[in-house]
C-alpha positions as CSV (number, residue, x, y, z in Angstrom):
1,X,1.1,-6.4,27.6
2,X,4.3,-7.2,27.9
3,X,5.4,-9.9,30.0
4,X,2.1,-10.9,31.3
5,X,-0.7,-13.6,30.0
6,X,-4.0,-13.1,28.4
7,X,-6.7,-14.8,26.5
8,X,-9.9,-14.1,25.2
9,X,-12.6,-16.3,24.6
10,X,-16.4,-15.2,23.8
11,X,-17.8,-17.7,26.0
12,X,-21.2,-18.2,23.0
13,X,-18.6,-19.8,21.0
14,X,-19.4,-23.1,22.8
15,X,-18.9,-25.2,26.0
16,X,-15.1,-26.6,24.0
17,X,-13.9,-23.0,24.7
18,X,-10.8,-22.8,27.0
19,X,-9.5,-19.8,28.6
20,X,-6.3,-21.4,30.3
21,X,-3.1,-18.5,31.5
22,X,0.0,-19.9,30.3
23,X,3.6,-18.5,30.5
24,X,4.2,-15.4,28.4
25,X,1.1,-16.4,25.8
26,X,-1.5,-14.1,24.2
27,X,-4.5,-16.8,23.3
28,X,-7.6,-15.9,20.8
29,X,-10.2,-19.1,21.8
30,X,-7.0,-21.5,22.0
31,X,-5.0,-23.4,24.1
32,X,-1.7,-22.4,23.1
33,X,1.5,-22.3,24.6
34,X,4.3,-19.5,24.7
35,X,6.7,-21.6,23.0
36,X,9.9,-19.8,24.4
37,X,13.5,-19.9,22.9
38,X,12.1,-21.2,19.7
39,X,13.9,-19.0,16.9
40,X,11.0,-20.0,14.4
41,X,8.5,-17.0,13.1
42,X,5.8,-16.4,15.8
43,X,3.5,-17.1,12.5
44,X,5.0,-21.0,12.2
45,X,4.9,-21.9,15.9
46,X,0.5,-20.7,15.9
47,X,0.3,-22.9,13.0
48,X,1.6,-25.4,15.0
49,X,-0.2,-24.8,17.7
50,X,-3.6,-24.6,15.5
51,X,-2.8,-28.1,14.5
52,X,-1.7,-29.1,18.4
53,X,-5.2,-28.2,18.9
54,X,-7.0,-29.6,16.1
55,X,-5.0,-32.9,16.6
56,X,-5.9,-33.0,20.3
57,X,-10.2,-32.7,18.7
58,X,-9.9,-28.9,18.1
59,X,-12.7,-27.8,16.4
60,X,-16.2,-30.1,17.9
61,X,-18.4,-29.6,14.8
62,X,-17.3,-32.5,13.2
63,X,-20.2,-32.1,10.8
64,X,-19.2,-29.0,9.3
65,X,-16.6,-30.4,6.2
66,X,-15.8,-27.0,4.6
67,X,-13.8,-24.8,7.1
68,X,-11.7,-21.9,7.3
69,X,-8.3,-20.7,8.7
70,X,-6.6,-17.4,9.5
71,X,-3.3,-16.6,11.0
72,X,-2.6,-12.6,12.1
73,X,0.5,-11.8,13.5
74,X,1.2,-8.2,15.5
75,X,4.3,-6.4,16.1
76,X,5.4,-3.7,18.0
77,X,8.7,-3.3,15.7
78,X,8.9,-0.7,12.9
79,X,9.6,-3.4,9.7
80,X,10.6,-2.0,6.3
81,X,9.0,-3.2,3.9
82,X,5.7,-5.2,5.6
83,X,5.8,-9.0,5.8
84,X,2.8,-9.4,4.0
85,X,2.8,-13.5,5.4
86,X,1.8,-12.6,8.9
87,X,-2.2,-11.9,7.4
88,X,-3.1,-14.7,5.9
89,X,-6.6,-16.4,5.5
90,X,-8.0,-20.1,3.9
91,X,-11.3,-20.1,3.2
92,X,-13.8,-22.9,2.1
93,X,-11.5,-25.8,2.5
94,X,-11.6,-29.3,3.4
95,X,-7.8,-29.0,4.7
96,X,-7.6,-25.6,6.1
97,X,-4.5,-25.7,8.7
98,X,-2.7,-27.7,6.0
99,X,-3.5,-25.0,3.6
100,X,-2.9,-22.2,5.6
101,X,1.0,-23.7,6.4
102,X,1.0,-23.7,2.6
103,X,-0.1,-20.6,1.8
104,X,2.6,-18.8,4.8
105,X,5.4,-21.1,3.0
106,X,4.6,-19.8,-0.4
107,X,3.8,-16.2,1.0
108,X,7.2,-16.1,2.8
109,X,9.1,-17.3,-0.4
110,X,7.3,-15.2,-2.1
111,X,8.2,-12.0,-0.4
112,X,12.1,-13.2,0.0
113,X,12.6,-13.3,-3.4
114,X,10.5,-9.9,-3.7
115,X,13.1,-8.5,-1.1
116,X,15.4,-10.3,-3.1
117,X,14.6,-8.6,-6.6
118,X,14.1,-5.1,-5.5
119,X,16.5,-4.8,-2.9
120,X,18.6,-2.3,-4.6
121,X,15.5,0.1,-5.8
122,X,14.2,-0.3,-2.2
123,X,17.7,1.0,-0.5
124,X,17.8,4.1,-3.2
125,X,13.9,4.5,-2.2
126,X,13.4,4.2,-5.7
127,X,10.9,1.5,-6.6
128,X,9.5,3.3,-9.8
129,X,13.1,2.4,-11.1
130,X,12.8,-1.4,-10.5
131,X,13.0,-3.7,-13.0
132,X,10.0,-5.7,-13.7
């Protein structure tokens, strides 16, 4: 897929969908925009375009109060350990996008100072010796 567009949108979902080619983009049932030569994770710039979206009327069924929120980011590189931040999911929530920048923050800290800790046991491939 490299190099080219695409996007995917069931069209039951509803008349709101969008199915618009942009530069460089893969889209899941949003409008979002490759957002090239920004250095940020891939995970912070769908967030913001999740909120882009939601800010621009997003999500129609301004009835429903309680909604949900899931970010999954892909990659093609072989990473040691697994960025456990790029599968994250809100559920039942009045303030899911808010929640689900939160919740990548906290993840990402949370696996830096995990990468932090066991950095030694990790490069001797010897976790069973880490200190707790």
């Amino acid at each position: 897929m490299r190099g080219r567009d695409a996007t995917g949108t069931r069209r039951t979902v509803s008349e709101y969908a969008d199915e618009t080619p942009g530069d460089n983009s893969v889209r899941r049932g949003d409008a979002y925009e490759g957002t090239r030569g920004d250095d940020r994770p891939l995970a912070l710039r769908l967030i913001d375009a999740l909120e882009a979206g939601h800010d621009q009327g997003g999500d129609k069924r301004e009835d429903l109060v309680v909604q949900s929120a899931a970010l999954q980011v892909a990659t093609t590189e072989d990473r040691e350990p697994e960025p456990y931040y790029d599968d994250l999911h809100v559920d039942a929530t009045k303030t899911p996008l808010a929640d689900l920048r939160e919740t990548h923050e906290l993840a990402a800290q949370g696996y830096e100072a995990a990468l932090e800790k066991y950095a030694d046991a990790y490069e001797e491939d010897d976790m069973d010796a880490a200190e707790d």
